[in-house]
C-alpha positions in Angstrom: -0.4 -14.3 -4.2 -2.9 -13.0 -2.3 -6.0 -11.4 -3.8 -5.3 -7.7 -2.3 -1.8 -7.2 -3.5 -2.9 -9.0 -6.4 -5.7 -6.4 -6.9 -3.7 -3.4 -6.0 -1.0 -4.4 -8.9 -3.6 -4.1 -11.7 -4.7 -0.7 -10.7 -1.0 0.7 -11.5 -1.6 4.0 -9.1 -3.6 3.6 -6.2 -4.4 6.2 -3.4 -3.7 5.7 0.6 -5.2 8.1 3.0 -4.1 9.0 6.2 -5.4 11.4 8.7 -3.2 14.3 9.8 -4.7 15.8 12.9 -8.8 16.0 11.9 -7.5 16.8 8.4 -7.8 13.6 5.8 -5.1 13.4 3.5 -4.3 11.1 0.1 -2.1 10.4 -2.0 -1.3 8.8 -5.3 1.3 5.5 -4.4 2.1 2.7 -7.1 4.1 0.1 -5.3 3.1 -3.1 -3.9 4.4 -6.4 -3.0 3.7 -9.4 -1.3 6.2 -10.6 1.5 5.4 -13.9 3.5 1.5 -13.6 2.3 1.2 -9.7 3.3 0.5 -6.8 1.5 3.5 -4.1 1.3 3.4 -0.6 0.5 6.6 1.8 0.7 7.3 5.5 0.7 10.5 7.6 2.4 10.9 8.6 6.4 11.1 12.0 5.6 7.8 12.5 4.2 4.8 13.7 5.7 2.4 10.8 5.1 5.3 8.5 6.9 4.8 10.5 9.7 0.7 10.6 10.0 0.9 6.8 9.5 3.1 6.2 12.3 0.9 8.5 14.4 -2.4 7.0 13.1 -1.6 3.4 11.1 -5.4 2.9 10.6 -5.6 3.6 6.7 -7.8 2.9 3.5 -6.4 2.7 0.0 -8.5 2.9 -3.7 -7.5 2.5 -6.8 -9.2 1.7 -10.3 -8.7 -0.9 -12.4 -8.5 -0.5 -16.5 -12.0 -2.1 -16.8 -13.6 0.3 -14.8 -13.7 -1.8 -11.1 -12.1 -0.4 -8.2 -10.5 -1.8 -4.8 -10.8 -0.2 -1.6 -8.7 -1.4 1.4 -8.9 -0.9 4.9 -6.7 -2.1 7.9 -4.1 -0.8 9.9 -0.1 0.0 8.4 2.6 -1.9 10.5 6.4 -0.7 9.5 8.3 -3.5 8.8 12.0 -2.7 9.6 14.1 -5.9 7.9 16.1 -6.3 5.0 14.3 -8.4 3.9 10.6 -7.1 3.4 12.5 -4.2 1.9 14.7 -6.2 -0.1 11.1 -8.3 -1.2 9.8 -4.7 -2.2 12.7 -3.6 -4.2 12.2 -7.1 -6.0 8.2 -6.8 -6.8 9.2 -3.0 -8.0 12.4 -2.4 -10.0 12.1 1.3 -10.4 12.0 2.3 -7.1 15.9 1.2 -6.9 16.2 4.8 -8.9 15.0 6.1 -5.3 15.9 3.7 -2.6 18.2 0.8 -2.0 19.0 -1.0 1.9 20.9 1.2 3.6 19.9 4.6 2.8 17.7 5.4 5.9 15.0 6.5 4.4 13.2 3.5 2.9 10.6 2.5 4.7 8.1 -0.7 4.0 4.8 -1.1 5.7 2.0 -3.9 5.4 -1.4 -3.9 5.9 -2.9 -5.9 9.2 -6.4 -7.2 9.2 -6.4 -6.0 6.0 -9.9 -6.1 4.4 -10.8 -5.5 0.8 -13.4 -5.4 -2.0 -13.7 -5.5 -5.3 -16.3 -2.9 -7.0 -17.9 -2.0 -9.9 -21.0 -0.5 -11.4 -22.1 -4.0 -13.0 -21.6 -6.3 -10.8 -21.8 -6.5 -7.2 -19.0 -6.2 -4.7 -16.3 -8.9 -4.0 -15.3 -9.6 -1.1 -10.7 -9.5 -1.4 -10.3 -10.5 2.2 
């Protein structure tokens, strides 16, 4: 598994910010997954973020970690429109069958190009994800 998603699991709710118009915006998110070595996130075509990261993919995403560290994540989102990296999702994260299954036009799965990442924390020095 690569070290982002890998990272991005432990924090169990991490935040992804997108920029609508000059306005930032974030927002809690809690699934990941790993599909053929990149990292996934997923959220519903009706929602507002959906929208301000198909009009501006570039993105950064933090989340904490129970010790105390944190990740931060910066790249671009790509949607990802097959079966299969939504099927892969669904797989990684059980729960969020209660909200989407393939086939319900709403469920939508993005990954993370030139996705770079650290690892932080206020003991030791940053490390370097990807």
């Amino acid at each position: 598994m690569n070290r982002i998603t890998e990272e991005l699991q432990k924090t169990g709710t991490f935040y992804v910010a997108t920029v609508e118009g000059d306005q930032p915006r974030v927002r809690p998110f809690g699934a990941v997954a790993e599909f053929e070595g990149k990292t996934y996130i997923c959220t519903n075509n009706t929602k507002a973020c959906y929208a301000q990261m198909l009009a501006n993919p570039k993105t950064e995403i933090c989340g904490m970690q129970p010790d105390g560290s944190w990740v931060r994540v910066s790249g671009k989102l790509v949607r990802d429109d097959r079966d299969s990296a939504r099927e892969a999702m669904l797989n990684a994260n059980p729960g969020l069958g209660m909200m989407y299954h393939i086939g319900d036009g709403i469920f939508e799965v993005l990954y993370i190009e030139d996705a770079k990442g650290t690892k932080s924390s206020f003991t030791a020095a940053p490390e370097v994800l990807a």
